[in-house]
C-alpha positions, 0 to 999 in steps of 0.5 A, spaced: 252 169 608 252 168 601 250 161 598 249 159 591 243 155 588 244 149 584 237 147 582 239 142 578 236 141 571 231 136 574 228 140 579 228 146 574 224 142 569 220 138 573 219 140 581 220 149 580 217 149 586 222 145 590 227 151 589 222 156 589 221 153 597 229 152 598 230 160 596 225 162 602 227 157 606 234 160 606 232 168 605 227 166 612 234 165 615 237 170 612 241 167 608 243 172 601 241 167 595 243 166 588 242 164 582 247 163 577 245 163 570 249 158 567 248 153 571 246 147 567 245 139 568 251 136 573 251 131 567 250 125 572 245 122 567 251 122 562 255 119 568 251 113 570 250 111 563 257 109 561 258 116 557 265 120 561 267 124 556 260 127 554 260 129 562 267 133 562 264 140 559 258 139 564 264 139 569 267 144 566 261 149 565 258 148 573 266 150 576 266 157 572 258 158 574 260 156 581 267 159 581 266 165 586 262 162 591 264 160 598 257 155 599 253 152 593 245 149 596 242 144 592 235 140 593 238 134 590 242 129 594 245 125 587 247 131 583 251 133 590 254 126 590 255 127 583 259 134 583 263 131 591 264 123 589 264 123 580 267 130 579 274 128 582 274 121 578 273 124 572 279 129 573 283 124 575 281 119 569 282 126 564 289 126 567 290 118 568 288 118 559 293 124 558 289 129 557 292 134 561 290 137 568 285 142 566 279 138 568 282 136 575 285 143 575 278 146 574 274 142 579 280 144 585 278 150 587 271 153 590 269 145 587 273 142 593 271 147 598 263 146 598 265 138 598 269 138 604 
C-alpha cells in the first residue's frame, strides 16, 4: 500500500517529529510513505477565521499535490475534518456565488475517495 503524508503546516513548523514517528510507524507495517512536496496549509486558519475566499487556492493546491494518491494520513484530526467536512462547503459556496465549478470539480476526485 502507497499512502501520502500530510503533515500539516503546524506539525511542520512545530511538532517535525510527530511526522517523523508517523513515516516509521506506517514503514514498520510496511506501508510505502510519501511526501508530496507541495503540500502546504490546509487553509483552516483562513477558514475558521471568516476568510473563505483566501481558503480556495489552498483547496485548489492540496488537490493537485494529493491528486494521484489513493490514501492521505495525517497526524491532525482538524486539518482532516477540514480538507473531509470544509473542502465540499467551499466548492459548493464557489458554485452557489457563480464562480463556476472548478473548485467543487477540484476537490471531487482523489479528495472524495480518501474522505469517504
Amino acid at each position: 500500500m502507497r499512502v501520502a503524508l500530510f503533515v500539516t503546516c503546524v506539525n511542520d513548523t512545530l511538532y517535525p517529529r510527530t511526522g517523523q514517528a508517523v513515516v516509521r510507524l506506517l514503514e514498520r507495517l510496511g506501508v510505502e510513505v510519501d511526501f508530496p512536496q507541495a503540500q502546504t496549509c490546509c487553509g483552516q486558519p483562513q477558514f475558521n477565521t471568516g476568510y473563505r475566499h483566501e481558503t480556495e487556492p489552498l483547496v485548489r493546491r492540496y488537490d493537485a499535490a494529493f491528486a494521484d494518491y489513493e490514501y492521505v494520513v495525517t497526524p491532525s484530526g482538524s486539518c482532516a475534518a477540514m480538507v473531509r467536512d470544509n473542502y465540499p462547503r467551499i466548492g459548493a459556496k464557489a458554485v452557489a456565488e457563480g464562480r463556476g465549478r472548478a473548485l467543487a470539480d477540484a476537490r471531487r476526485g482523489p479528495c472524495r475517495r480518501r474522505t469517504n
